[in-house]
Each structure stands twice: as C-alpha cells, then as structure tokens.
N, CA, C and O atoms as a GROMACS GRO file, in nm:
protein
  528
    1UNK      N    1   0.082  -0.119   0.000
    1UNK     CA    2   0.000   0.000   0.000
    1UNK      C    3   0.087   0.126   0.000
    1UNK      O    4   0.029   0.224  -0.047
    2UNK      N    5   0.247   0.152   0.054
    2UNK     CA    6   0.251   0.231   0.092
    2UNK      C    7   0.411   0.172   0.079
    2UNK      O    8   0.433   0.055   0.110
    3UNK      N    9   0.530   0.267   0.028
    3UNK     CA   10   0.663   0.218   0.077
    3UNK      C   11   0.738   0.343   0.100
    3UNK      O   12   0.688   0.455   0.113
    4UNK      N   13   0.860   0.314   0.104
    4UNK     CA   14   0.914   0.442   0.110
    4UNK      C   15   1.102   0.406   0.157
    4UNK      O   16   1.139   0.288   0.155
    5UNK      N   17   1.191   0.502   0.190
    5UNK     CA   18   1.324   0.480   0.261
    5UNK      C   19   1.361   0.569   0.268
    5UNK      O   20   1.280   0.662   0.262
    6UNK      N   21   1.506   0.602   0.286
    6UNK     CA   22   1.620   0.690   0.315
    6UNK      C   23   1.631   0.764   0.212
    6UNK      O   24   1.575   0.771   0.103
    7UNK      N   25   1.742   0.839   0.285
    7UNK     CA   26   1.828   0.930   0.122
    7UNK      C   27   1.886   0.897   0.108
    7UNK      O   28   1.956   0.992   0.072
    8UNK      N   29   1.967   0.785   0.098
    8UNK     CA   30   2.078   0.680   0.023
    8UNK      C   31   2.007   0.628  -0.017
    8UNK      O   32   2.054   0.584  -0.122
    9UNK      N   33   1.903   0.595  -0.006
    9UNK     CA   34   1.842   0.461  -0.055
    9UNK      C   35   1.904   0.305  -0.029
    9UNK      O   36   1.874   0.203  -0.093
   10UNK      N   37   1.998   0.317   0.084
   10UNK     CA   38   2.015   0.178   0.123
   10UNK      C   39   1.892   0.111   0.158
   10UNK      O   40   1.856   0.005   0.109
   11UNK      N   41   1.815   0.191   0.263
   11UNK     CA   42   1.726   0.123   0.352
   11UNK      C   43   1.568   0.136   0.263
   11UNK      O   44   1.527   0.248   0.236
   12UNK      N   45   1.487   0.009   0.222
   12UNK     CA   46   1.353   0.069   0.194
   12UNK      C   47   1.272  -0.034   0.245
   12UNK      O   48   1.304  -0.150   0.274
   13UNK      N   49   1.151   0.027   0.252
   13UNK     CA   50   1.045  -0.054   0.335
   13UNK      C   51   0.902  -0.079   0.273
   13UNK      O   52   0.880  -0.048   0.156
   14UNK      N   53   0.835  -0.116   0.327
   14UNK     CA   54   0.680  -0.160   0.251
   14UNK      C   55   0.593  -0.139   0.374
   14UNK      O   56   0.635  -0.193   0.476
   15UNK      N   57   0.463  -0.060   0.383
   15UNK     CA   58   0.368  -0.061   0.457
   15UNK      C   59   0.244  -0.137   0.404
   15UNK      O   60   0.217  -0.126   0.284
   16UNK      N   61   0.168  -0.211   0.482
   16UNK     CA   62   0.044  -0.268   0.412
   16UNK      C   63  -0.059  -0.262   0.468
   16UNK      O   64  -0.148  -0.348   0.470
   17UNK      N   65  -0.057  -0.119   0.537
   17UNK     CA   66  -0.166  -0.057   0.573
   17UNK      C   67  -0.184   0.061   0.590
   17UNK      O   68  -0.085   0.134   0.593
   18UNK      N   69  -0.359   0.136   0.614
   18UNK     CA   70  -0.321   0.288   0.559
   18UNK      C   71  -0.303   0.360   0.630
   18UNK      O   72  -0.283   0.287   0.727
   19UNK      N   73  -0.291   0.472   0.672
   19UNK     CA   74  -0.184   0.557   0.707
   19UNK      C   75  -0.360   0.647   0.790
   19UNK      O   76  -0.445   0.714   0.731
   20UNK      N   77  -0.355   0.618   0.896
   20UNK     CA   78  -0.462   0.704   0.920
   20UNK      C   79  -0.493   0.827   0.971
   20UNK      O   80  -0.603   0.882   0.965
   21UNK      N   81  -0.385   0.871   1.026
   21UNK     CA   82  -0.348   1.023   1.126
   21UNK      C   83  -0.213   1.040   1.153
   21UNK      O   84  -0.136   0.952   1.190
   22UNK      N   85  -0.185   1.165   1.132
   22UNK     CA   86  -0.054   1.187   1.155
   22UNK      C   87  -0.027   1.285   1.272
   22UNK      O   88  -0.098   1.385   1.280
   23UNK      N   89   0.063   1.266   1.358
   23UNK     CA   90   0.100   1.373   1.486
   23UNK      C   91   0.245   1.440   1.438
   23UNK      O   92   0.347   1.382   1.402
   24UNK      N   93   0.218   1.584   1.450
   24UNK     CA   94   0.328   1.656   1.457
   24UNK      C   95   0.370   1.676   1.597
   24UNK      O   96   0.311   1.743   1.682
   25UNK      N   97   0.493   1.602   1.610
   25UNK     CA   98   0.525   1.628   1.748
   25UNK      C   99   0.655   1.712   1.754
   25UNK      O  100   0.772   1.699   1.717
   26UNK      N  101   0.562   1.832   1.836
   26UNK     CA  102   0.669   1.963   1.862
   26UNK      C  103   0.804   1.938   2.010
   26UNK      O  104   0.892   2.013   2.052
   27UNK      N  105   0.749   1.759   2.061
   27UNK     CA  106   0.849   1.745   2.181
   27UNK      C  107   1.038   1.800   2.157
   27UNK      O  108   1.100   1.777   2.053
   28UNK      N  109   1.089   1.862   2.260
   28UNK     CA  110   1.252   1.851   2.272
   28UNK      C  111   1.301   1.743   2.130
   28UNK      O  112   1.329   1.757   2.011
   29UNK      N  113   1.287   1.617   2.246
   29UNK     CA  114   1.380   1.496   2.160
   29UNK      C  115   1.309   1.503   1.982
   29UNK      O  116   1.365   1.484   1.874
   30UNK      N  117   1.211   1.528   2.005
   30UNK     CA  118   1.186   1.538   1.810
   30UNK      C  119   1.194   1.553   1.749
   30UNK      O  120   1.173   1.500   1.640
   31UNK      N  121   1.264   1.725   1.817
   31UNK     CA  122   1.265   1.860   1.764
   31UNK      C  123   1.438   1.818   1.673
   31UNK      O  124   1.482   1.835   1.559
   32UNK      N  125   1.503   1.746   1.828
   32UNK     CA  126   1.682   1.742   1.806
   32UNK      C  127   1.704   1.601   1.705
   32UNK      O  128   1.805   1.596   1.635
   33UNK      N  129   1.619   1.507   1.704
   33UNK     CA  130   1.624   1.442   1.635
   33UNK      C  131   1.598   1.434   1.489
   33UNK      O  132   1.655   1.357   1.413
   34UNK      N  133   1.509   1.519   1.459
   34UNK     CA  134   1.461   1.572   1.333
   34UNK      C  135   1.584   1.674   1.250
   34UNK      O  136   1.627   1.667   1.135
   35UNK      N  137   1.618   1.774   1.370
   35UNK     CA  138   1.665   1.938   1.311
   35UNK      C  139   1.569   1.958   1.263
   35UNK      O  140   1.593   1.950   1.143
   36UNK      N  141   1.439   1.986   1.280
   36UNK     CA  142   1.335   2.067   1.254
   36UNK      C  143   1.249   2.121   1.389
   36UNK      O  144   1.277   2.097   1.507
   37UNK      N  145   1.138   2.199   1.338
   37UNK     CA  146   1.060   2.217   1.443
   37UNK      C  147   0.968   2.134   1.515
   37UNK      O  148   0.928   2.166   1.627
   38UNK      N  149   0.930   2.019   1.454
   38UNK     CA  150   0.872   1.913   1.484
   38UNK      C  151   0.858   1.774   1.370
   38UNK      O  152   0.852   1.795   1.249
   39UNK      N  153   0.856   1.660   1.416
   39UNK     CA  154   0.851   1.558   1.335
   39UNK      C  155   0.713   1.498   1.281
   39UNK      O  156   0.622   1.509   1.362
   40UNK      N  157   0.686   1.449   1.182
   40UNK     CA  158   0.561   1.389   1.140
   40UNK      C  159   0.604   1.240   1.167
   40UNK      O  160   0.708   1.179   1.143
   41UNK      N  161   0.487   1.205   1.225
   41UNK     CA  162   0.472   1.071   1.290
   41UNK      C  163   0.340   1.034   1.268
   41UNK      O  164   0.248   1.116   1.268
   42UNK      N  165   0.319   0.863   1.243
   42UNK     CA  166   0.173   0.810   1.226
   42UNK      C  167   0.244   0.673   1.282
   42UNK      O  168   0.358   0.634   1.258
   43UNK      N  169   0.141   0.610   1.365
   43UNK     CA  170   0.163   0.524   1.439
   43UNK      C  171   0.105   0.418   1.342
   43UNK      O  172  -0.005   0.430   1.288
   44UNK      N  173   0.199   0.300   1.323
   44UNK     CA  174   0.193   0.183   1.254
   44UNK      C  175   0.190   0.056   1.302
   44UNK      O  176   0.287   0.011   1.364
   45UNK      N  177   0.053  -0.034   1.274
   45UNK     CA  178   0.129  -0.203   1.339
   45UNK      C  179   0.251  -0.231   1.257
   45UNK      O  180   0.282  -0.193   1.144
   46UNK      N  181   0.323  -0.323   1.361
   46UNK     CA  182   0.464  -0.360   1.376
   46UNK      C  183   0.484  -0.436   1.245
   46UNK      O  184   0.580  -0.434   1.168
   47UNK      N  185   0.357  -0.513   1.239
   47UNK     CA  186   0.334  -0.658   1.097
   47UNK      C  187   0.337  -0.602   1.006
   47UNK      O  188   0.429  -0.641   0.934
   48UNK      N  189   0.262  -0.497   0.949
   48UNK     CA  190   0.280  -0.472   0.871
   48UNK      C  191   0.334  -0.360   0.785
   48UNK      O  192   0.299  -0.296   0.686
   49UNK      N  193   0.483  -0.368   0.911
   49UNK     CA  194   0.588  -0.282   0.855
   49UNK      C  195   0.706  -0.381   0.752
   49UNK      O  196   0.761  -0.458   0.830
   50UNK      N  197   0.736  -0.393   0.670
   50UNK     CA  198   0.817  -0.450   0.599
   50UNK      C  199   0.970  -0.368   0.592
   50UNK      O  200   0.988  -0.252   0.556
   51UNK      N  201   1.040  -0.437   0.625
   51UNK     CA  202   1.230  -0.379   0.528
   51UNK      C  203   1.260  -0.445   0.470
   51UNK      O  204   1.303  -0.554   0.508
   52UNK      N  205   1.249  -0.401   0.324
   52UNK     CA  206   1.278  -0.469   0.210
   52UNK      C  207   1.396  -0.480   0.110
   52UNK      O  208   1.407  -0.538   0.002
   53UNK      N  209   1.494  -0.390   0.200
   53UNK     CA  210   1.630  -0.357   0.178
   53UNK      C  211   1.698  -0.280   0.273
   53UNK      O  212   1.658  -0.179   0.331
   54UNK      N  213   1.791  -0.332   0.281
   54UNK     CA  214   1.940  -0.256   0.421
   54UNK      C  215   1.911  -0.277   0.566
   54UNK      O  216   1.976  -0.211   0.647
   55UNK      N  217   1.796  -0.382   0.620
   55UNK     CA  218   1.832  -0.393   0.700
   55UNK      C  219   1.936  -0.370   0.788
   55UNK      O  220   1.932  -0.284   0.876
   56UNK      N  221   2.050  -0.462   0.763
   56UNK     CA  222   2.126  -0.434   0.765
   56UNK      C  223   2.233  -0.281   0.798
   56UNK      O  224   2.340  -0.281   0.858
   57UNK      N  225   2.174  -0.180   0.746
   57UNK     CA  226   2.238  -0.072   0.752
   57UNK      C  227   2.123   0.026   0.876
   57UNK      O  228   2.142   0.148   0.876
   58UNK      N  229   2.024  -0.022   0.962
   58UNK     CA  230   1.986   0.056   1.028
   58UNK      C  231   2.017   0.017   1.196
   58UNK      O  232   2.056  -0.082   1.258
   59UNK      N  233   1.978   0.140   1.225
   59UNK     CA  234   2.102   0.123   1.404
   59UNK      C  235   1.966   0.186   1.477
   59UNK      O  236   1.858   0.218   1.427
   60UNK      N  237   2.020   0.192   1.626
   60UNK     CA  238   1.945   0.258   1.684
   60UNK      C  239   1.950   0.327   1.817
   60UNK      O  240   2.030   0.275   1.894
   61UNK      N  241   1.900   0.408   1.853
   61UNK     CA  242   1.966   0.465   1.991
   61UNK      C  243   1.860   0.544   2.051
   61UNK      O  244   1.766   0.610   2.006
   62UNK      N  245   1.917   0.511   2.194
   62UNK     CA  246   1.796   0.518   2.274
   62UNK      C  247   1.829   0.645   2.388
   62UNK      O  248   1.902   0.630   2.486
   63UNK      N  249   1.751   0.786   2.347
   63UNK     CA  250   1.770   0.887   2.442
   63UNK      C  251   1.649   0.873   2.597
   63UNK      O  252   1.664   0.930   2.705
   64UNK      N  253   1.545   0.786   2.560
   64UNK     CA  254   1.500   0.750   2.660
   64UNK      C  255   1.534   0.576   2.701
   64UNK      O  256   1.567   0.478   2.634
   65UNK      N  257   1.505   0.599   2.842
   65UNK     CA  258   1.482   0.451   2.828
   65UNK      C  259   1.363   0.423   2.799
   65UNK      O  260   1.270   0.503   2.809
   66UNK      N  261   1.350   0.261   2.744
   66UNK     CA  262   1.252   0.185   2.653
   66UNK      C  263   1.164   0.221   2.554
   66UNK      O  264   1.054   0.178   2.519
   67UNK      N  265   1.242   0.315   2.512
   67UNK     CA  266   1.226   0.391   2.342
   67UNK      C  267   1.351   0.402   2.253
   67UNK      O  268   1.448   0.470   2.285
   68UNK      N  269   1.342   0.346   2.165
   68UNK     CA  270   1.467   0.292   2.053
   68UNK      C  271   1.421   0.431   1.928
   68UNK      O  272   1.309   0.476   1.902
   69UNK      N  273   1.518   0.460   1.887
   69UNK     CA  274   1.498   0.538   1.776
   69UNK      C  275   1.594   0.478   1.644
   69UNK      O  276   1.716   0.480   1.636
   70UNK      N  277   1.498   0.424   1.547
   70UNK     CA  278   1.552   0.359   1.456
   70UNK      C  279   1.572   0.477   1.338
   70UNK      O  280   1.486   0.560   1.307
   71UNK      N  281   1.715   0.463   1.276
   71UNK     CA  282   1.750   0.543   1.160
   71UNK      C  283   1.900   0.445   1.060
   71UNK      O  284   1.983   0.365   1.102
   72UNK      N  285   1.875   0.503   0.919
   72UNK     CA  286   2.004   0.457   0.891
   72UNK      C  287   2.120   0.492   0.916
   72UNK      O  288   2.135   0.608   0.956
   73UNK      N  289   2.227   0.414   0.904
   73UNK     CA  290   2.367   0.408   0.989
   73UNK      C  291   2.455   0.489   0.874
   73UNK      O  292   2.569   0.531   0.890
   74UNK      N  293   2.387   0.500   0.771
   74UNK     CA  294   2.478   0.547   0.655
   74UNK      C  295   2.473   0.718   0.593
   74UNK      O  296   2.565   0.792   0.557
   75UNK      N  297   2.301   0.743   0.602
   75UNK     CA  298   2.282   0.854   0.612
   75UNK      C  299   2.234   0.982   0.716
   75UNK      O  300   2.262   1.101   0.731
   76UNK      N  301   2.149   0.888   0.774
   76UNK     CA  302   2.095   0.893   0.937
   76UNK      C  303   1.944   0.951   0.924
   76UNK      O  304   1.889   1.027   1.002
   77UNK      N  305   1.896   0.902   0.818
   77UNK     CA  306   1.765   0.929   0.802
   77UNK      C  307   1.678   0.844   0.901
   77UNK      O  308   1.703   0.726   0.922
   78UNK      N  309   1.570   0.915   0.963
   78UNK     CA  310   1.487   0.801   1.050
   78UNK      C  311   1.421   0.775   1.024
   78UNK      O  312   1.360   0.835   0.936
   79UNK      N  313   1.368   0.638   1.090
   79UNK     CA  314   1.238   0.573   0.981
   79UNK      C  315   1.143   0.537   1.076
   79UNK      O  316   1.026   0.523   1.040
   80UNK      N  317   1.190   0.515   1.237
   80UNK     CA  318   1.089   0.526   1.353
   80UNK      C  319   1.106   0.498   1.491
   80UNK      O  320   1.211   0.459   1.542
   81UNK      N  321   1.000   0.519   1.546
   81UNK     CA  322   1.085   0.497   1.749
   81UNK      C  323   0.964   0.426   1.750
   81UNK      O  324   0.861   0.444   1.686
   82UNK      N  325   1.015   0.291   1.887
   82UNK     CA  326   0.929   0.170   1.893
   82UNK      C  327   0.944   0.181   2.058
   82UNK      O  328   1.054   0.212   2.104
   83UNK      N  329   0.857   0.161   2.128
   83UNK     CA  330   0.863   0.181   2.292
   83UNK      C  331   0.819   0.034   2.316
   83UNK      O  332   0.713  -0.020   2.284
   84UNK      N  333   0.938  -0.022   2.385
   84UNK     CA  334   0.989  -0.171   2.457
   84UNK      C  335   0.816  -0.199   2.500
   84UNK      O  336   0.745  -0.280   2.440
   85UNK      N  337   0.791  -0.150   2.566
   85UNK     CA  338   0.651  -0.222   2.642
   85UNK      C  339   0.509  -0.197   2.519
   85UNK      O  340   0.395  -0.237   2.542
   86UNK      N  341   0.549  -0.125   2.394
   86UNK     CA  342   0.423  -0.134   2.294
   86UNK      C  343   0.515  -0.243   2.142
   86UNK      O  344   0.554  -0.201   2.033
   87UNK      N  345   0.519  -0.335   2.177
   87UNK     CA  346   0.564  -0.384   2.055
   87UNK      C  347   0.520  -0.411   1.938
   87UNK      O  348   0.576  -0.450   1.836
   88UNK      N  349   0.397  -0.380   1.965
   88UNK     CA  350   0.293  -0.376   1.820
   88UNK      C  351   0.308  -0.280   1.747
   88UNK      O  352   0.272  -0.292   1.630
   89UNK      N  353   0.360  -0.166   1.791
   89UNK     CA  354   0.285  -0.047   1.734
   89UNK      C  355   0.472  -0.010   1.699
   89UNK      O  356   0.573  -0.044   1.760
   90UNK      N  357   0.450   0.083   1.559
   90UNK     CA  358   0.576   0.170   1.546
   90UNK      C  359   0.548   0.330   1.486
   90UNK      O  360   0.475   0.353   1.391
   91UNK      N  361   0.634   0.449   1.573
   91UNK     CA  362   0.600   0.533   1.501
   91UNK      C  363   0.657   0.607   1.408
   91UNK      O  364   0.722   0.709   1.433
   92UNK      N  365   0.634   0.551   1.269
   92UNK     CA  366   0.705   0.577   1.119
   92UNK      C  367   0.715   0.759   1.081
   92UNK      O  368   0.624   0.841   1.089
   93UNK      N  369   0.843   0.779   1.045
   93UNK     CA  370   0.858   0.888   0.984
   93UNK      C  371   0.775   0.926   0.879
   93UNK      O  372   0.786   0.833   0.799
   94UNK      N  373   0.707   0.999   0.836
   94UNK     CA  374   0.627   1.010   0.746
   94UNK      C  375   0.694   1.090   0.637
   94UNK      O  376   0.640   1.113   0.528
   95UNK      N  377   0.809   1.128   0.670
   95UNK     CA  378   0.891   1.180   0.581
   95UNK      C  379   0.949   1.119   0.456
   95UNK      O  380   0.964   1.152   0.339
   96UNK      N  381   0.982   0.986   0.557
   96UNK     CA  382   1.080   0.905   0.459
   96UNK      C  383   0.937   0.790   0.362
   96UNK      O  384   0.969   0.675   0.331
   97UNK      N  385   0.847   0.824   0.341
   97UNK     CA  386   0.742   0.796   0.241
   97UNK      C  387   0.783   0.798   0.145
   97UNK      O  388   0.890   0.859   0.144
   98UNK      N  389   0.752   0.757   0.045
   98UNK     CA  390   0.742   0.778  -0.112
   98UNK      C  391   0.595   0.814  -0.180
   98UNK      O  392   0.562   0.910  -0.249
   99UNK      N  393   0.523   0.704  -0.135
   99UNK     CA  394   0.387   0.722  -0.168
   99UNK      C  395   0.269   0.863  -0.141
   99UNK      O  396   0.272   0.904  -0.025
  100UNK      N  397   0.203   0.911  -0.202
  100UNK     CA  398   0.089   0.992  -0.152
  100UNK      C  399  -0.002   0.949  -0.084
  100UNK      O  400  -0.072   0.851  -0.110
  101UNK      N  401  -0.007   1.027   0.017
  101UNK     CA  402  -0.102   1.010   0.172
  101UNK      C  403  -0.227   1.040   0.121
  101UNK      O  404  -0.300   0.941   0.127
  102UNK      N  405  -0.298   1.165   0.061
  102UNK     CA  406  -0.382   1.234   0.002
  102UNK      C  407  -0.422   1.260   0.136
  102UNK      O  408  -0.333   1.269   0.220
  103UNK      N  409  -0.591   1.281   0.185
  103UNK     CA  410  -0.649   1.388   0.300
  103UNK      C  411  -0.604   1.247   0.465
  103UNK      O  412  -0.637   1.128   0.461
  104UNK      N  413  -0.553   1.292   0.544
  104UNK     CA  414  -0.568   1.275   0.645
  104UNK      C  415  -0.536   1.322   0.790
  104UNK      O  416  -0.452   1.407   0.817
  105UNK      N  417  -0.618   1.252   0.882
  105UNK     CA  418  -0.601   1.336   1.014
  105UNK      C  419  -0.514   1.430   1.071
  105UNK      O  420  -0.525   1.478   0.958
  106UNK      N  421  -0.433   1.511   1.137
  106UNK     CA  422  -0.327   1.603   1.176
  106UNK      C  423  -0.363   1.652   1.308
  106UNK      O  424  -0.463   1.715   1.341
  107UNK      N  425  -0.276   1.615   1.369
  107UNK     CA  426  -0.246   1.697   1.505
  107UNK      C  427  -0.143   1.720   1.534
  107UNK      O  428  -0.047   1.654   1.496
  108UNK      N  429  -0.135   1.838   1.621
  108UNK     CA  430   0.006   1.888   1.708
  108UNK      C  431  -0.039   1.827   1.826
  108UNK      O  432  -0.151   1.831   1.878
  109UNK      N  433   0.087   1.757   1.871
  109UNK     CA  434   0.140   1.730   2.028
  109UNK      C  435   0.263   1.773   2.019
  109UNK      O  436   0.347   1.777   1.929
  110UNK      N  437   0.257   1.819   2.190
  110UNK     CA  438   0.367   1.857   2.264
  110UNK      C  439   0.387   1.992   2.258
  110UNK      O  440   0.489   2.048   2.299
  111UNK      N  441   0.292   2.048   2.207
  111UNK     CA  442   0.263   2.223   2.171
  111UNK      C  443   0.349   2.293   2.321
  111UNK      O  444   0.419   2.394   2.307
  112UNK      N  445   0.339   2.248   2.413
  112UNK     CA  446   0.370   2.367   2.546
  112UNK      C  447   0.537   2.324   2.521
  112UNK      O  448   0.613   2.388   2.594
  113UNK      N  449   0.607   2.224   2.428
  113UNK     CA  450   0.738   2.209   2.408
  113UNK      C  451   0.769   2.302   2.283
  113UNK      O  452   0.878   2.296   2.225
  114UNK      N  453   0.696   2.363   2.256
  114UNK     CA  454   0.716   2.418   2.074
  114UNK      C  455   0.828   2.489   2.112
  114UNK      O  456   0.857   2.540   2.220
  115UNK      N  457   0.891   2.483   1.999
  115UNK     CA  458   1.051   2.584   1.987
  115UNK      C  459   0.960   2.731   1.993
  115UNK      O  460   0.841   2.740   1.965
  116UNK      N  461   1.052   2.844   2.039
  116UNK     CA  462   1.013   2.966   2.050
  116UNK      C  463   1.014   3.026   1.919
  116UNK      O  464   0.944   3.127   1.904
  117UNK      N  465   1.100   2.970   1.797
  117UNK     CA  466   1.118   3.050   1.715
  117UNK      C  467   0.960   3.018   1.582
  117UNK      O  468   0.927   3.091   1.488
  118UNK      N  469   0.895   2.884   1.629
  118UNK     CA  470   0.823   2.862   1.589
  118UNK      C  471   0.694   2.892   1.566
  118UNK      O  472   0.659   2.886   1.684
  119UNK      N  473   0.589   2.923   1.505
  119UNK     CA  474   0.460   2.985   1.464
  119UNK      C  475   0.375   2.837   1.402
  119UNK      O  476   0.394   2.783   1.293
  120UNK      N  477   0.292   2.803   1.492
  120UNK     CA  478   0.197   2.699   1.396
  120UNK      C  479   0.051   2.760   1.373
  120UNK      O  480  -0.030   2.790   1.460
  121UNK      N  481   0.039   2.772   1.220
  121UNK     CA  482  -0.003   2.816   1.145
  121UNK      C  483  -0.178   2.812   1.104
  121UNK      O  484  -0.267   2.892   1.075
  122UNK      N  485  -0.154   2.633   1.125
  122UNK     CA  486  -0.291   2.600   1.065
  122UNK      C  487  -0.406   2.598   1.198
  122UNK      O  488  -0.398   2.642   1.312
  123UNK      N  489  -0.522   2.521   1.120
  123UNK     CA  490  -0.619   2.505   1.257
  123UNK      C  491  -0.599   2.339   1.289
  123UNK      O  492  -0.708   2.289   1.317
  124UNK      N  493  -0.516   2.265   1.292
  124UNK     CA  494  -0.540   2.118   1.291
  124UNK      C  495  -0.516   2.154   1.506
  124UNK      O  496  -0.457   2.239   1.572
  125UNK      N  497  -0.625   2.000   1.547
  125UNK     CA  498  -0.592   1.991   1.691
  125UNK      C  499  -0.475   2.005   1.747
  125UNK      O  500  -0.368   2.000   1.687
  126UNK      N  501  -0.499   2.036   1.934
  126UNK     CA  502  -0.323   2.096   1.968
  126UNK      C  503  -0.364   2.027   2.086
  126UNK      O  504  -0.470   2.010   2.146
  127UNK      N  505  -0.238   1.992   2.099
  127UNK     CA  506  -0.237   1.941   2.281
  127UNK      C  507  -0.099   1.957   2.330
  127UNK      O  508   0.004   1.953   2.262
  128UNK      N  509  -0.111   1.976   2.458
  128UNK     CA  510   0.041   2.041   2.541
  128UNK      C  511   0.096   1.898   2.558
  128UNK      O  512   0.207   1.909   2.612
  129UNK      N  513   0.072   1.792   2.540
  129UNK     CA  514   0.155   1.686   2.516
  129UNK      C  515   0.131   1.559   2.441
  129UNK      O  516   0.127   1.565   2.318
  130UNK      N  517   0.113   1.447   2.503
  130UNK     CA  518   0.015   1.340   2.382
  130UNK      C  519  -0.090   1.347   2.348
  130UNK      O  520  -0.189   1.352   2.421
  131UNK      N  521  -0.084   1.348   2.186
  131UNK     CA  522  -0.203   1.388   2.152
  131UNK      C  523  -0.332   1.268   2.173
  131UNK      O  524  -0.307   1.147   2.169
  132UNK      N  525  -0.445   1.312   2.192
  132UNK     CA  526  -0.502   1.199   2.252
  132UNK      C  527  -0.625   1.156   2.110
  132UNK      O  528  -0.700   1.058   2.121
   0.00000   0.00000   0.00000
C-alpha cells in the first residue's frame, strides 16, 4: 500500500496498511532528532511494517529509556521509534514515504514544548503533550 526509505536509498520498506493520522510532534527529543521544528509521525502495526532492503544498515539509539529510535547508519535518516513495552505499534517517519497520503487526520502534540522560534499556522488539533 505504501513504501518508502532513506536518502541513500540503502534502507527501503513496505507498509500494508493505511496511514490514518498523523501527529506533529513539537516534543525537545523530536525537535533534536529531526533538526526541525517538529517531526511527522503516524503510528503503525509492527506486521505490517516490511524492510525490504538494508536492513542491515539501520542502528538505533535510545535517548529514553525503553524507546529505541531507529534510523540509517549510513545517512541517518529516521524511519521510527518503537517503545519496549508497545511492541505492536511503530512510530514511522512520514517523511521518509514515497507514496501519496492524500487527506488525512493532523495533530500537534507537545505544543507547550514548541521551539520559540516557531509559529503553527494551521487550525489542525493541539495538545500540550500526547495527543489523545
């Protein structure tokens, strides 16, 4: 339904399911992990995440405990953070897509973390931390 990878293109993947809401999360770690103002994230079952190339080339590191942040080792593009006690669920960069999303859900979390230099713009939902 849905694939996507890196900017090397070592690493690519296959989703086989749809993509139903996406959270912009304005948290610290998102912010530094990204270099942006916030990251796009949509929470994915685990099954039917596929890597269909470079395994191999992705690492991972953990600024919290029992949250892994998966990216490639070659370019350092990320592709998602998986929390030890939710193993079902992963939350995929929506960046590293290929495919068109067309209309879906949007929220800001972590709004009371927003960078100062930042202005959010639109009317999509806001919450001062997980979006619920």
């Amino acid at each position: 339904m849905h694939s996507g990878g890196c900017l090397c293109g070592g690493v690519r993947y296959e989703l086989d399911a749809p993509i139903e809401g996406i959270s912009l999360c304005h948290c610290r770690q998102c912010r530094k992990a990204s270099g942006s103002a916030f990251v796009a994230v949509a929470v994915v079952n685990t099954a039917a995440l596929r890597i269909t190339a470079g395994e191999g080339l992705l690492t991972a590191y953990r600024a919290t405990p029992g949250k892994q942040r998966v990216f490639c080792s070659r370019c350092g593009s990320p592709f998602f953070s998986a929390r030890d006690g939710q193993p079902e669920v992963r939350r995929l960069r929506i960046g590293t897509l290929d495919t068109p999303l067309g209309e879906v859900a949007k929220v800001h979390a972590f709004t009371a973390d927003c960078a100062d230099w930042d202005e959010i713009l639109d009317e999509h939902p806001r919450f001062p931390g997980f979006a619920r």
